[in-house]
C-alpha positions in Angstrom: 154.1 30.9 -101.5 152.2 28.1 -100.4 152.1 24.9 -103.1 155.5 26.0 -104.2 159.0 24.9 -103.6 161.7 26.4 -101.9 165.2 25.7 -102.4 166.1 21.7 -101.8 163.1 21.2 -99.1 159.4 21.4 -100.5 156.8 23.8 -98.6 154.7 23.4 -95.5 151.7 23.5 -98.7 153.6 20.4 -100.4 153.9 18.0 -97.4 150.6 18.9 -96.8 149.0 17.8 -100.3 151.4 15.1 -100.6 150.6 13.6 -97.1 147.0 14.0 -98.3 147.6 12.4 -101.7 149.0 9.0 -99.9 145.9 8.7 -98.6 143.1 9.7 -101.4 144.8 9.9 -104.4 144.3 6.9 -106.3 147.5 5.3 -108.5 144.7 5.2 -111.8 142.1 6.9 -113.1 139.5 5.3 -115.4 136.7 6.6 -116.8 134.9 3.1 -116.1 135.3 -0.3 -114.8 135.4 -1.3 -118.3 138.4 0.6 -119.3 140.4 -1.8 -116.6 142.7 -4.1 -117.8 142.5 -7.4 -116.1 145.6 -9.3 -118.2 147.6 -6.0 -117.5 146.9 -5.9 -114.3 148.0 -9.5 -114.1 151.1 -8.5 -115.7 151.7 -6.0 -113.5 151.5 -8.5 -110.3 148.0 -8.2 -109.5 146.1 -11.3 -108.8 142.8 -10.3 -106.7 140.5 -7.2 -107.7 138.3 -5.8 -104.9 135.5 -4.0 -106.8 132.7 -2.0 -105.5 128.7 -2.5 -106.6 126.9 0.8 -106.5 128.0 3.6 -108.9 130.9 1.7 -109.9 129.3 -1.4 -112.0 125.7 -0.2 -112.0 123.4 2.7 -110.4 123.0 2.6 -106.5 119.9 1.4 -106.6 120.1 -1.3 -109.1 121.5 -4.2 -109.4 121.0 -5.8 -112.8 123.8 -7.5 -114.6 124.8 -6.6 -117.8 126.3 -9.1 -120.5 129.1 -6.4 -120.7 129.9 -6.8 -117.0 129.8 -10.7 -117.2 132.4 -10.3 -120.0 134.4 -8.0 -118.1 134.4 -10.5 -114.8 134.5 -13.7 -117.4 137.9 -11.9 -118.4 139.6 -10.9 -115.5 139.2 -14.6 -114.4 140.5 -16.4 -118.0 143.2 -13.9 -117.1 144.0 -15.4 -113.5 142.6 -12.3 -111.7 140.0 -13.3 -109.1 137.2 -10.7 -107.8 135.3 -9.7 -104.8 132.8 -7.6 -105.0 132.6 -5.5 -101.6 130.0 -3.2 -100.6 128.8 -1.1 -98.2 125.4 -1.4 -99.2 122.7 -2.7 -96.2 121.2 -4.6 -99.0 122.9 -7.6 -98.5 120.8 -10.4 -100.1 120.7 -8.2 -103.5 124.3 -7.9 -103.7 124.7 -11.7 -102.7 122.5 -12.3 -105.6 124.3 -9.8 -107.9 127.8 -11.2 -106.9 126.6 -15.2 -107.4 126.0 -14.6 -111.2 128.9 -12.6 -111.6 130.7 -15.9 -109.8 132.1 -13.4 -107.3 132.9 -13.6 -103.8 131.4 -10.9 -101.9 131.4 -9.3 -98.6 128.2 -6.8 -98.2 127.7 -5.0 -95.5 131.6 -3.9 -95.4 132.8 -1.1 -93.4 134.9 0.8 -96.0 137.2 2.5 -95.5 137.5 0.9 -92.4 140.7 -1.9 -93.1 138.6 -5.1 -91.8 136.4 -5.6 -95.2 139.3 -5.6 -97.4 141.2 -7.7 -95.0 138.4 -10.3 -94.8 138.6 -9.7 -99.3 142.2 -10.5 -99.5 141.4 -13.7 -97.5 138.6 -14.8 -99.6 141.0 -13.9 -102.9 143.9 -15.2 -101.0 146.0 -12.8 -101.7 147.8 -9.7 -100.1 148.1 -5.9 -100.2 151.3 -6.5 -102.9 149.4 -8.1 -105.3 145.5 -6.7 -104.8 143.9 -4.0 -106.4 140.7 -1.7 -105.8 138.1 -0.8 -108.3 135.6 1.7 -106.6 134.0 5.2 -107.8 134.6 6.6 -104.1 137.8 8.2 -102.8 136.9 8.3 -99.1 136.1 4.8 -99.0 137.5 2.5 -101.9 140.5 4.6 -102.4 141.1 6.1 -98.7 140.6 2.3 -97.4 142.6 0.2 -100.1 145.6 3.1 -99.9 145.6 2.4 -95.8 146.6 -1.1 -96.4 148.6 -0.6 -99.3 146.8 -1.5 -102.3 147.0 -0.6 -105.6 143.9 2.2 -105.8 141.9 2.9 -109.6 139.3 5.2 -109.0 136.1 5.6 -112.0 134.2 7.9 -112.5 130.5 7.0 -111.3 128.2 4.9 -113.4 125.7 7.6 -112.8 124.5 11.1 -111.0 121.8 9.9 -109.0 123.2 8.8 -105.7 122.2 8.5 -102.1 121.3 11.4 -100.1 124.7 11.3 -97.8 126.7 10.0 -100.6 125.7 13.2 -103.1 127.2 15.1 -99.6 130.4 13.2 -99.7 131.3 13.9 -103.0 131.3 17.8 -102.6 134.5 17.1 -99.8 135.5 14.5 -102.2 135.6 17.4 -105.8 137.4 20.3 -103.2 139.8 17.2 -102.8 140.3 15.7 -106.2 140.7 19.5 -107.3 143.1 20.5 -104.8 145.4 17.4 -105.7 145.1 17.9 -109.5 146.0 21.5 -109.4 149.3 20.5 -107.7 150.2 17.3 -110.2 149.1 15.1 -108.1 146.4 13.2 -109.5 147.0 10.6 -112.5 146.0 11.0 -115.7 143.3 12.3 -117.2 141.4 12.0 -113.7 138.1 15.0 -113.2 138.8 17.8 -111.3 135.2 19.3 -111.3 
């Protein structure tokens, strides 16, 4: 039966979502950004955060900053956790803006999931994949990118619905997926299946 066990060696169905789950399943699940802990991620090893702008701190097409989101960034710094905001937005000179009074180094356009933009993120943080972590609302691109190099992967749920026109496409693969991995105890947490 596929998805079950048999005897000592797991199923052609197993290695199949586990091999998937090493790529898109992310090691948290958060409901939002501001449900991540900065001072225990610090305790945990992690010194540079790689976070993602649209749906994941504010709408995709806004780019406002909120007193709660300076508080969140003021706080992952006074706990020795530096940021980089990257995006794959072609807006470039808005998320410069957005990332400046956030006092966050940024890299907008990036090419997630592609390994280059987090590269270049770990540089600017000066860290490496042991001790960097992604923040992003996307699991084939924040998750499927940082779990590629090797990074600790939280995925949030988005900030809101609206979305743009390919990325409301994307996220129909990316529910079959989340649902496939969940129903097999993959996913952590309280993470959505719907």
């Amino acid at each position: 039966m596929l998805g079950r066990a048999r005897g000592p060696s797991a199923s052609g169905g197993d290695r199949v979502a586990k091999g998937l789950a090493s790529f898109v399943c992310p090691h948290e699940y958060r409901r939002s950004v501001y449900d991540v802990d900065a001072r225990e991620l610090k305790r945990r090893g992690i010194d540079g955060l790689i976070v993602d702008v649209d749906n994941t701190l504010v709408e995709w097409d806004k780019h406002e900053v909120t007193t709660q989101m300076e508080e969140w960034f003021d706080k992952a710094r006074d706990a020795g956790v530096s940021c980089c905001i990257v995006s794959n937005s072609t807006r470039a000179s808005k998320v410069s803006a957005f990332a400046r009074s956030l006092g966050a180094e940024f890299i907008c356009p990036a090419t997630k999931p592609l390994p280059s933009s987090f590269r270049s993120a770990m540089r600017r943080l000066g860290t490496h994949s042991s001790n960097t972590a992604v923040i992003g609302d996307q699991v084939f691109t924040d998750i499927l990118g940082g779990n590629a190099l090797g990074l600790r992967t939280i995925l949030v749920q988005p900030v809101s619905p609206r979305e743009f026109a390919w990325t409301r496409l994307i996220r129909k693969a990316e529910r079959l997926v989340l649902r496939y991995l969940k129903a097999r105890g993959l996913m952590p947490g309280d993470a959505p299946h719907n």
